[in-house]
N, C-alpha and C positions, 0 to 999 in steps of 0.2 A: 406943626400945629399953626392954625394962622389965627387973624382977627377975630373971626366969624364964633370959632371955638373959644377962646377968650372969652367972647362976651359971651357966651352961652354960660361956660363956667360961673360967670358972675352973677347970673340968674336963679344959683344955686338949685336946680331944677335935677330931680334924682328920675333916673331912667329905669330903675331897678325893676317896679313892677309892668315896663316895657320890653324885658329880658334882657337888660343890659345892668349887670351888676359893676359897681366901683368895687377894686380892692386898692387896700392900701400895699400888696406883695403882688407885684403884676411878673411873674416867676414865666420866662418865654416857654414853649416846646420849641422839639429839633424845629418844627415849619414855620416858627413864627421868622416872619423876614427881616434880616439885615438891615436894622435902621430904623424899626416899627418903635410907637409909641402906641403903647394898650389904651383905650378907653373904656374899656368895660367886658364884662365876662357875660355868657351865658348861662351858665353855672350846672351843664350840662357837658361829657364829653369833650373837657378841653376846649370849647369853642370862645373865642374872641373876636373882640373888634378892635381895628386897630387906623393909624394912618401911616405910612413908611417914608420915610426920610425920600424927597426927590419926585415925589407924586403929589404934595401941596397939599389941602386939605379933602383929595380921595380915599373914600372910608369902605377898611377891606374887612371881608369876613376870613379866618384863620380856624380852618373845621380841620384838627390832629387823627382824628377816626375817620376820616375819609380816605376815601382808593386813591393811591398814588398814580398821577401825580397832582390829583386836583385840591392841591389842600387852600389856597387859597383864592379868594373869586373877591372882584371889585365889587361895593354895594352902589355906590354912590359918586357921582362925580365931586359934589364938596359938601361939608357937612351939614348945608343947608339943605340940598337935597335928600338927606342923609334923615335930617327931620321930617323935612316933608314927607319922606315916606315912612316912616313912623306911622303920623298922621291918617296916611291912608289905609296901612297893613292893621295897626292897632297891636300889633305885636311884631320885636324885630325878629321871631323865630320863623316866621314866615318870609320876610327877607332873606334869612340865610340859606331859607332849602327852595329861594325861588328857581333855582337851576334846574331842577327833577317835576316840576311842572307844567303841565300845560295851561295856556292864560285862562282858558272856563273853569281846571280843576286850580288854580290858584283863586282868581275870582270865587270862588262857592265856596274856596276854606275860611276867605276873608269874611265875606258876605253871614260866612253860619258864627264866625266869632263875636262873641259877645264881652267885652273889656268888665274886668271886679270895675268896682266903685275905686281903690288905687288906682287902677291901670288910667281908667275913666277921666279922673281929677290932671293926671298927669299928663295926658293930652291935649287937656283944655290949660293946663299951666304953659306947656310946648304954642299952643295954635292964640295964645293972647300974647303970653310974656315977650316972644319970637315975633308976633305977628305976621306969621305963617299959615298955607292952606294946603290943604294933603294933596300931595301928587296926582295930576290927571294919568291915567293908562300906567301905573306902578311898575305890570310886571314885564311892558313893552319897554321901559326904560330898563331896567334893570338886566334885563335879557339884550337890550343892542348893547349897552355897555360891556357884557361880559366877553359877549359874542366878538367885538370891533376890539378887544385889551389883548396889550403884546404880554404875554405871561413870561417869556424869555427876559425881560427889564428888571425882572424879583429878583436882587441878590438874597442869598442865604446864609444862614454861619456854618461854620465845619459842622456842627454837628447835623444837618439836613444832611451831609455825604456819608456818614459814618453808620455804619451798615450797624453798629451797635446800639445805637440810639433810632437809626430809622432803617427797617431791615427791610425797604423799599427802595432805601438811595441810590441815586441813578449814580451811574460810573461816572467817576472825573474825566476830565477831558485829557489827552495823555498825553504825557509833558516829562523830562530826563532832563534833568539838572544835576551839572557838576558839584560834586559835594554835598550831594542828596542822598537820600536810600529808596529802597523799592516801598518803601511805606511814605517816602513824602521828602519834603524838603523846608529850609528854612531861610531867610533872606531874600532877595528882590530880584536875586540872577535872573536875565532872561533864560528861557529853555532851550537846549540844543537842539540844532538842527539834524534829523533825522536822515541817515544815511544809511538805506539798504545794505545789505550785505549776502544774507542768507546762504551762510556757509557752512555746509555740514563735515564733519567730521570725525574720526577715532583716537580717541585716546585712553590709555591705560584699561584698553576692554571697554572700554564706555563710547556712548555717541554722544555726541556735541554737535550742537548747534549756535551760531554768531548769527542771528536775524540782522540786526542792527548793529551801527555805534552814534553817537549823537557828539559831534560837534560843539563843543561852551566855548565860551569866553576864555575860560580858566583853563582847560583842559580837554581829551578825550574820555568819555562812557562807552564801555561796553558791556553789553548784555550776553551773558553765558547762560543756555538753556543744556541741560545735561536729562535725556531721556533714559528709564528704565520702567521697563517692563512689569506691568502691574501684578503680574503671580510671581514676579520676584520680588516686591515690597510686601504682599502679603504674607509671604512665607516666614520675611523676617518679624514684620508685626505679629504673627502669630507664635513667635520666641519671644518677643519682649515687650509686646506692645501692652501689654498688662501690669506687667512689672514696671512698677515705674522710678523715674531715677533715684526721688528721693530715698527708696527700699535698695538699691542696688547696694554692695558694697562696690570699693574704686576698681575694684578689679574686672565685675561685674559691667562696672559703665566700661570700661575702656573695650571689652568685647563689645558689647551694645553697638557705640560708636564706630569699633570697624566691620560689624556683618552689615549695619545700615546700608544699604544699595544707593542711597539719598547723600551719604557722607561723604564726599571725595574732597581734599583742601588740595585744591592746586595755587599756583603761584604763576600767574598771566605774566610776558612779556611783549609792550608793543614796539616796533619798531615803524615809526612815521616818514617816509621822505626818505628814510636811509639812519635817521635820529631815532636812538632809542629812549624809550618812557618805562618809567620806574613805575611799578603800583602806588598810588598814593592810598585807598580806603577801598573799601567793597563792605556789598552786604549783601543777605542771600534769605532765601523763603522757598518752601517746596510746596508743590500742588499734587492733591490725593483725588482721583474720581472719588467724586460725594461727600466729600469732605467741605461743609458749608463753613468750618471757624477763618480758615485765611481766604476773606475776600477777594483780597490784593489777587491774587494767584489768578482768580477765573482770570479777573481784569488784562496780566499779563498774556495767560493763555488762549482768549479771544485774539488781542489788539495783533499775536504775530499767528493767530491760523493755527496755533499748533495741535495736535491729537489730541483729543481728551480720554483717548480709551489707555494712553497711558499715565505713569506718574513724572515728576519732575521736580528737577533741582535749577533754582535759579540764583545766579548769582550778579549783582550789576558793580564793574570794576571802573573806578577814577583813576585817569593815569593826567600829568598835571602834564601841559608844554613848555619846552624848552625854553628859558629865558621868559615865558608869561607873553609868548608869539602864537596867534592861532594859525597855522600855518592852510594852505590848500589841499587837501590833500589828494596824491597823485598814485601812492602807494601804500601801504599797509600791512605789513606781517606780523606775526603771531609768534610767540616761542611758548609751551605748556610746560608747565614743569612740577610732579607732584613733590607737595610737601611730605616729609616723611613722617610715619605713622607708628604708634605706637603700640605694638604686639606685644598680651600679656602669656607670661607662661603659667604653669602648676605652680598649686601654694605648696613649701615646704615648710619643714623647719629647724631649726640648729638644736644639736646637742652640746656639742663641746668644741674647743680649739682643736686642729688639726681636721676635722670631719672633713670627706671629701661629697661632696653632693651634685649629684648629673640634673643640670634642671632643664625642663623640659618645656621647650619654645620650641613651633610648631618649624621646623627643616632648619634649625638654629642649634646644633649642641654645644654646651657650656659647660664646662665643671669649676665650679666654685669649691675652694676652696678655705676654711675658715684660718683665721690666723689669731684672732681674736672675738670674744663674746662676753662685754659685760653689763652690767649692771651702773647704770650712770646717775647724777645730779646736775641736773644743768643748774651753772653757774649764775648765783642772782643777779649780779652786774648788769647781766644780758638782756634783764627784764627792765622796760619799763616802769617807775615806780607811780601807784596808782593805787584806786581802793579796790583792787582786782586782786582774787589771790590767782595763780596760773599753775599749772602740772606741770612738774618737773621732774619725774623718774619717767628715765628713756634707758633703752637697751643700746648701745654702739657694737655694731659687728662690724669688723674690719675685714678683708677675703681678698684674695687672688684670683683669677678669673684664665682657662686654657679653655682653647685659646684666647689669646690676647683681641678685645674687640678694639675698633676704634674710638679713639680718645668721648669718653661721653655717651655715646650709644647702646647702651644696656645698663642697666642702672637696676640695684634693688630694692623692694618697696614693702613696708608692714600693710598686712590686708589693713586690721583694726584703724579704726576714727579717733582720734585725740580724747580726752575728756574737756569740758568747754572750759575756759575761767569761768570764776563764780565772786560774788563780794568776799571781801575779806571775813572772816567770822562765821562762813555758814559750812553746812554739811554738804557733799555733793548730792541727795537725795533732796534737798533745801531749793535749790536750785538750777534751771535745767536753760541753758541757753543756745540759739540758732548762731549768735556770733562766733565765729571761724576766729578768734583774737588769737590763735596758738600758734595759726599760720604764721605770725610774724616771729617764732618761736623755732619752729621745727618744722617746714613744710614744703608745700607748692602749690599749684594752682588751685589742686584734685582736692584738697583739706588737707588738714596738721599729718603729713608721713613720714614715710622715710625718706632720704636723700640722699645725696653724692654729697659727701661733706668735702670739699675743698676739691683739687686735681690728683690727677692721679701720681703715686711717687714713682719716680727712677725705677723702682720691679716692678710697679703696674698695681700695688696692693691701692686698696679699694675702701671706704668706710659707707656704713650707711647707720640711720638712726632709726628707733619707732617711734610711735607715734606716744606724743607724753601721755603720763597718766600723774596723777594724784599718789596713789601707790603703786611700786612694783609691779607690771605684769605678770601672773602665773604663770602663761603661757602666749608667743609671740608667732603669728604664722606670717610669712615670708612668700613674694612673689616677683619672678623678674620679670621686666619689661623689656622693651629690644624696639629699638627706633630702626625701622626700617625704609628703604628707600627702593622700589619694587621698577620703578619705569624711567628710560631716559626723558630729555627733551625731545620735543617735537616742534618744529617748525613748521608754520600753516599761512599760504597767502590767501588774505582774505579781499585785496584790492590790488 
């Protein structure tokens, strides 16, 4: 804002019945620009007037219903011109749609408007108080201005890119920064330097794809594109894609997560120059044909070419350099290595000590047996004291396992969900909670389960817990998991 506005202000001179309403809540849309100061509203369609930080006192019209990406147009080189045409138009609605006109059919809308007695008084306050006179050829000014303005100069805030708020927003410009995610990044890092690669390959039954890695300050990024075949993703959506996690019981999800064609957790190893790189972070998003909710996705799936008649799993991994040295790079290998996965078996369940029971994991035979089966009180010490009351009757089954797995890798687990804590003094029907607090109780990741209580002893006997309850369970059904490890490493030069 400069002088000019200033003293206009001090004029106390109200534009309202010239279509420019004052608010005291001058509230932006996504397009209003980085650095604008409102002047006044249309009161129409989100349209305002504004001036933007770095343009001086040039007065911009800001139309949010307009076709991307023309949302906003210069009116006025400074806001005296800004009055003066005022002056001439008699209304600034006519200013703002002067772009879709041609100069006879703007002239005749001018020419046929007739100002109220407000509008009337307010122009004659404008053309004494200012001593001002209406712009000669209006819509010849207002048309070179537009026509001659670099629109590239408009900074915006995030929310003009945010496909959420403006489902117009043009793609960012593309930029991999170490210690970023494929959704964004934060701090001042410059972006890496992009370094082709476009290296396809196989692993674990899958194709992979390395388009790129980018070069930081900090570090190396690489980007992992993992292609499947779209009647293979449908096949599995049309098992689960309905059922949704929250309905699943644990057991339920852990199938889910391994039929997914999209789900593969590997563990990347780079070797740079001959120096190997540790993973430091990753993060990952999959692209669906027609699937409009992850933006990001098209964005990645343009920028490297890739097919869109298939689906895709992306992941982008930070690997930090040696000593905080970016080095040149001359060479570049690869080691893949899946992480192991967790296969669930049939639910059973326990009668008594001694039962022997065949559980059924898919090319996996086990027989457990039980050695113990009771009825428990987890001890109150172990609970945090608070005005929480917490479940504390759990089953302990203790078993033997032929054969012998290795140490950790099969592990048994109560299908059932814990009961939540609740306040002290209430009934569980009283009160029904989404907080997981049990977890710190009896648990793991999946919710309040069963567990490997402690290592295994000298003969291999085994314990596991359910899931607490408030009262005794009637009945407990039981399922083993089996961590499996299906594919060696793989070594891959990609430079």
């Amino acid at each position: 804002m400069g002088k000019y506005y200033n003293k206009f202000l001090g004029k106390n001179i109200d534009l309202a019945p010239l279509g420019i309403e004052r608010r005291e809540e001058n509230s932006p849309y996504f397009c209003t620009p980085r650095g604008a100061s409102i002047i006044g509203w249309a009161g129409v369609d989100g349209i305002h007037y504004c001036f933007i930080r770095g343009f001086g006192e040039m007065v911009f019209a800001v139309s949010p219903m307009e076709v991307a990406p023309n949302y906003v147009r210069p009116l006025a080189g400074s806001f005296e011109d800004f009055l003066r045409l005022l002056l001439a138009c008699k209304d600034c609605n006519f200013m703002e749609q002067v772009w879709q006109w041609s100069p006879e059919d703007f002239s005749q809308m001018v020419a046929d408007s007739t100002p109220d007695r407000a509008a009337a008084e307010t122009l004659d306050q404008i053309q004494k108080s200012m001593k001002l006179t209406p712009m000669e050829q209006p819509w010849a000014y207002m048309r070179e201005l537009q026509d001659s303005f670099d629109y590239s100069k408009i900074q915006y805030t995030e929310e003009f890119y945010d496909p959420e708020m403006n489902e117009n927003a043009p793609a960012p410009e593309w930029a991999v920064y170490y210690g970023g995610t494929i959704y964004g990044h934060t701090g001042r890092d410059k972006a890496g330097v992009e370094i082709p690669v476009d290296k396809e390959f196989q692993y674990a039954g899958r194709t992979f794809l390395v388009p790129a890695v980018y070069s930081c300050a900090k570090g190396l990024v690489v980007d992992f594109c993992m292609r499947v075949e779209l009647e293979e993703f449908q096949r599995y959506w049309a098992k689960w894609g309905d059922r949704y996690e929250d309905n699943l019981n644990q057991r339920e999800r852990k199938l889910s997560y391994l039929e997914n064609p999209l789900h593969f957790e590997f563990t990347p190893e780079i070797t740079v120059n001959g120096k190997i790189l540790k993973r430091r972070n990753s993060s990952g998003i999959c692209y669906i044909p027609g699937d409009p909710s992850e933006p990001e996705t098209r964005f990645i799936v343009e920028h490297y070419h890739l097919d869109q008649s298939f689906a895709w799993s992306f992941s982008r991994v930070c690997f930090p350099w040696k000593r905080g040295r970016r080095p040149k790079i001359k060479s570049l290998e690869l080691t893949m290595a899946q992480e192991p996965v967790e296969v669930p078996g049939e639910v059973f369940e326990v009668s008594y000590p001694g039962e022997q029971i065949d559980l059924k994991i898919p090319g996996n035979p086990f027989t457990l047996t039980v050695k113990n089966y009771e009825p428990q009180i987890l001890d109150p010490s172990m609970i945090s004291p608070d005005n929480m009351e917490y479940p504390t009757c759990y089953t302990m089954l203790t078993y033997t396992l032929t054969p012998k797995p290795e140490a950790e890798k099969l592990y048994i687990q109560d299908l059932s969900e814990c009961d939540q804590p609740r306040p002290k003094g209430t009934e569980p029907s009283e009160f029904s909670s989404c907080e997981a607090a049990a977890i710190a109780i009896i648990g793991g990741a999946d919710g309040p389960v069963a567990v490997i209580v402690g290592a295994p002893q000298p003969d291999q006997e085994f314990a596991a817990c359910s899931a607490p309850h408030f009262e005794p369970a009637e009945r407990i059904q039981w399922y083993p998991v089996l961590q499996v490890t299906e594919y060696e490493l793989k070594e891959i030069t990609l430079i």
